[in-house]
C-alpha positions in Angstrom: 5.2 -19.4 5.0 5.7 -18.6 1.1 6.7 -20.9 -1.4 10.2 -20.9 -3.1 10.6 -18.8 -6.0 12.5 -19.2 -9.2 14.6 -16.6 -11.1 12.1 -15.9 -13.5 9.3 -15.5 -10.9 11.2 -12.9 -8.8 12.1 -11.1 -12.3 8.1 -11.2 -13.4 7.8 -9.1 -9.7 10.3 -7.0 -10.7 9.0 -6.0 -14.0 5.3 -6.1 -12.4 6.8 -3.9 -10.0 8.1 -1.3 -11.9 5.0 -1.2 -14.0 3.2 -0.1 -11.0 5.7 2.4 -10.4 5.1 3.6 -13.7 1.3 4.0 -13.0 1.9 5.9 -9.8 4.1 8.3 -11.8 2.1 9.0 -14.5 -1.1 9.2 -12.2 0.3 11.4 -9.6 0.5 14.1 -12.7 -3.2 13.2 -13.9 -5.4 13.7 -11.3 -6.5 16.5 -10.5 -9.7 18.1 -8.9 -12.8 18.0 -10.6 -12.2 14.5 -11.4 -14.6 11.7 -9.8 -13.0 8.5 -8.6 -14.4 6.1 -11.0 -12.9 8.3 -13.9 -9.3 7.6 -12.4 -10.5 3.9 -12.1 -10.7 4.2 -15.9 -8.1 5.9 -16.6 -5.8 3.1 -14.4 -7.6 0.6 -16.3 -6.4 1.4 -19.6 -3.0 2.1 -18.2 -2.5 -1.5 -16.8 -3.8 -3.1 -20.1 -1.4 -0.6 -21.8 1.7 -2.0 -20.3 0.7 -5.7 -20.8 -0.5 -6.7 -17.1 -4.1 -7.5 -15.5 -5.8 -5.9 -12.4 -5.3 -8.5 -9.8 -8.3 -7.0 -7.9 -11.0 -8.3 -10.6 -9.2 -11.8 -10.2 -12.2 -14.4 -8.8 -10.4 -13.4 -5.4 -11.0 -10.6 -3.8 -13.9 -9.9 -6.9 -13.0 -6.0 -6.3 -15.7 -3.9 -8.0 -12.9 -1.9 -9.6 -9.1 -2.2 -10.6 -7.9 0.3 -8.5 -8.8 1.6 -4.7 -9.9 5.5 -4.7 -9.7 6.1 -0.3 -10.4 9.3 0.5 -10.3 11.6 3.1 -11.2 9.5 6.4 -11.5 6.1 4.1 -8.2 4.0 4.9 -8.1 1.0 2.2 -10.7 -1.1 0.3 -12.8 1.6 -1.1 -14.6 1.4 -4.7 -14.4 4.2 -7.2 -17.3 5.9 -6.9 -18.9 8.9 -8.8 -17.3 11.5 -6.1 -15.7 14.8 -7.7 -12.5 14.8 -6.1 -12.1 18.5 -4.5 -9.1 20.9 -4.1 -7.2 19.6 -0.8 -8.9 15.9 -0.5 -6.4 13.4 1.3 -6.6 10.5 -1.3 -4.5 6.9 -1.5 -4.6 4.9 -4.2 -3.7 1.4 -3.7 -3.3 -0.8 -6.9 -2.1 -4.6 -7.2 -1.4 -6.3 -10.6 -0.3 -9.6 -12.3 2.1 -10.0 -14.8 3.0 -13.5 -15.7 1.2 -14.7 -13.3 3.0 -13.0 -10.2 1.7 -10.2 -8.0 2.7 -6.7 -6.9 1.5 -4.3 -4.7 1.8 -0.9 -3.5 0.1 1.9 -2.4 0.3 6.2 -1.6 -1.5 8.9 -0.5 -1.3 12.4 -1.3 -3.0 16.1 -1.3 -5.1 17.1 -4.1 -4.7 20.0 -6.1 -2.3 21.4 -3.6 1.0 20.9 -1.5 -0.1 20.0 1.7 0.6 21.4 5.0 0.0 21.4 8.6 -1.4 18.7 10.0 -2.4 17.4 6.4 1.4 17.3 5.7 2.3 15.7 9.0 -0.1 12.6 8.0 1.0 11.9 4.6 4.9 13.3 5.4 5.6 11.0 8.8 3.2 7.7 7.0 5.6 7.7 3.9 8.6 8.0 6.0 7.3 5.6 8.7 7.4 2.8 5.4 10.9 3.8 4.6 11.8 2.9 8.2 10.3 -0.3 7.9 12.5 -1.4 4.7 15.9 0.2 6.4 15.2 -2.1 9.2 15.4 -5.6 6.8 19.0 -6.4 7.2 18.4 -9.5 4.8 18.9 -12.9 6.4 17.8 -13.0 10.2 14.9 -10.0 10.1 12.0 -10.5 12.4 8.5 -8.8 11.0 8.6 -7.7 14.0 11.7 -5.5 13.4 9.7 -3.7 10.9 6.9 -3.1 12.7 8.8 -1.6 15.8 10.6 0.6 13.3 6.7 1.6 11.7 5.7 2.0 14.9 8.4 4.0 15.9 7.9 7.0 13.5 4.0 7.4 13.2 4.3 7.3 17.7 6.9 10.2 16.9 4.7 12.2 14.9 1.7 11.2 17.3 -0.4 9.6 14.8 -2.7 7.2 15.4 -1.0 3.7 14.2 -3.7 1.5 12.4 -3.5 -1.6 14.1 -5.9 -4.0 12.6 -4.4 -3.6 9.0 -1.6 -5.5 8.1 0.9 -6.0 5.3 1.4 -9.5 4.2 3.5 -11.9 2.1 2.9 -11.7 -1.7 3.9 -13.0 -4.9 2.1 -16.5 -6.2 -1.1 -15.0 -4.3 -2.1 -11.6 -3.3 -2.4 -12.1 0.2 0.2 -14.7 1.6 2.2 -15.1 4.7 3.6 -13.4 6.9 1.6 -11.0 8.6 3.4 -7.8 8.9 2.2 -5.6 11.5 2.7 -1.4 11.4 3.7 -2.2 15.1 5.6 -4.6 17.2 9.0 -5.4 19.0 12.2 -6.1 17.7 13.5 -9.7 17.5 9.4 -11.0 17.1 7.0 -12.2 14.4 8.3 -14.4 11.4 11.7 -15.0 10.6 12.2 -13.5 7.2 14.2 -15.3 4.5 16.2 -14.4 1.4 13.7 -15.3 -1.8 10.6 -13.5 0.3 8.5 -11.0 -1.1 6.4 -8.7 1.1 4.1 -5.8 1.3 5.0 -3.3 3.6 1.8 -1.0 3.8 1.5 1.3 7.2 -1.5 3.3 7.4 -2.1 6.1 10.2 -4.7 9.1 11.0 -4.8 12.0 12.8 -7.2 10.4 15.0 -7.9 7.7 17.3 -6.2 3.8 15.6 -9.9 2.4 16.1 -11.7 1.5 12.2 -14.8 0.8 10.9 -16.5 -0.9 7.6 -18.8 1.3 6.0 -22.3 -0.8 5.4 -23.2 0.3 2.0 -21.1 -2.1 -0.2 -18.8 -3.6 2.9 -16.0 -2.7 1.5 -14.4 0.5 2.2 -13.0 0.7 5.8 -12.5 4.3 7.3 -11.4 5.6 10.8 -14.2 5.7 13.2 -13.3 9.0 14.2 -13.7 10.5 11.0 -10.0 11.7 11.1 -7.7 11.8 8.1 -5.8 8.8 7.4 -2.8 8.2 4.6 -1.2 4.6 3.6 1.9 3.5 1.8 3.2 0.5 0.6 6.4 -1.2 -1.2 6.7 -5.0 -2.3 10.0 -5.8 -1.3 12.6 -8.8 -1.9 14.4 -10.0 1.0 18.0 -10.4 0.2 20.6 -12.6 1.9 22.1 -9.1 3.3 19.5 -6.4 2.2 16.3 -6.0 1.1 15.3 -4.8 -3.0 12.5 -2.3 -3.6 10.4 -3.8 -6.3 7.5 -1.4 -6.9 10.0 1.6 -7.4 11.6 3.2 -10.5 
């Protein structure tokens, strides 16, 4: 499981945290069609330097070939920022982790370029964001399973009969990027590791219109996309178990 904490770690998430939310902010209001991926990349880049942290994905490990990942359309998570012109009503996440002081944050969310979305485009991005809200109102501190979590997940994206993206987890963070637990968009309630006050984790469901079943795309092994070629959307918090509640760090 993780290792304790002190005060001045959980506050270095905190303030990493809300730097992230700052990002998403300020980058949900500058992209825009017309814009290719690797542009944005750029554009997060300078943001992150700006506020004083580093992009955890250039770290040694993973050794990301960018400091941000651009998925888009049927691309789920993973994928480098490439030279593609974003169009008018592309379904894009953006999923960003960074280090300040030496701790880590991550979070992630998808939305509609260019255009408010609707239809079935709305029902993917609408039920996936909710679906992580669920997640977090089912940590009641002290005493919650992971499995609580992903029941409550699961719940939401069956609801809206989306396909529930099994293979992908969220994870413990903090020291490292990718720590445990495991925290699966799926489960039963009362199962999976016991959650304790001082833990920091990643909630991050992701869902499609189509089938759950993924695939890596060969050309640089890293961008994994729904085999079906449906849409897919992803969200994610790092949260802070409390002894009664749970804290929203990458929030404003």
């Amino acid at each position: 499981m993780q290792r304790p904490k002190t005060d001045a770690q959980i506050q270095a998430m905190r303030d990493g945290g809300k730097i992230i939310a700052t990002i998403f902010r300020d980058l949900k209001e500058y992209v825009q069609p017309g814009m290719t991926e690797i542009s944005i990349n750029n554009w997060v880049e300078k943001e992150i330097a700006k506020h004083g942290a580093t992009p955890t994905y250039r770290e040694p490990v993973p050794n990301f070939p960018g400091v941000i990942c651009i998925s888009t359309n049927e691309q789920i998570v993973h994928s480098v920022p490439s030279d593609y012109v974003l169009e008018t009503g592309d379904v894009v996440s953006f999923d960003l982790v960074l280090t300040y002081k030496q701790m880590k944050t991550d979070a992630a969310f998808t939305m509609v370029i260019g255009e408010k979305p609707t239809g079935a485009k709305k029902l993917l991005v609408s039920a996936t964001e909710r679906s992580l809200y669920a997640g977090i109102d089912a940590i009641k501190g002290r005493g919650t399973h992971t499995g609580d979590i992903g029941a409550a997940i699961e719940k939401v994206l069956k609801d809206a009969r989306l396909g529930v993206i099994r293979e992908l987890v969220g994870h413990g963070v903090g020291q490292e990027m990718h720590m445990e637990p495991e925290v699966a968009n799926y489960g039963q309630k009362g199962t999976g590791a016991l959650l304790q006050p001082g833990d920091t984790i990643a909630i991050e469901p992701m869902a499609s219109l189509g089938s759950e079943r993924i695939m890596t795309e060969d050309f640089d092994n890293w961008p994994i996309s729904t085999k079906d070629g449906s849409l897919a959307a992803h969200f994610e918090h790092t949260v802070l178990i409390t002894e009664n509640s749970v804290e929203i760090l990458t929030q404003l």
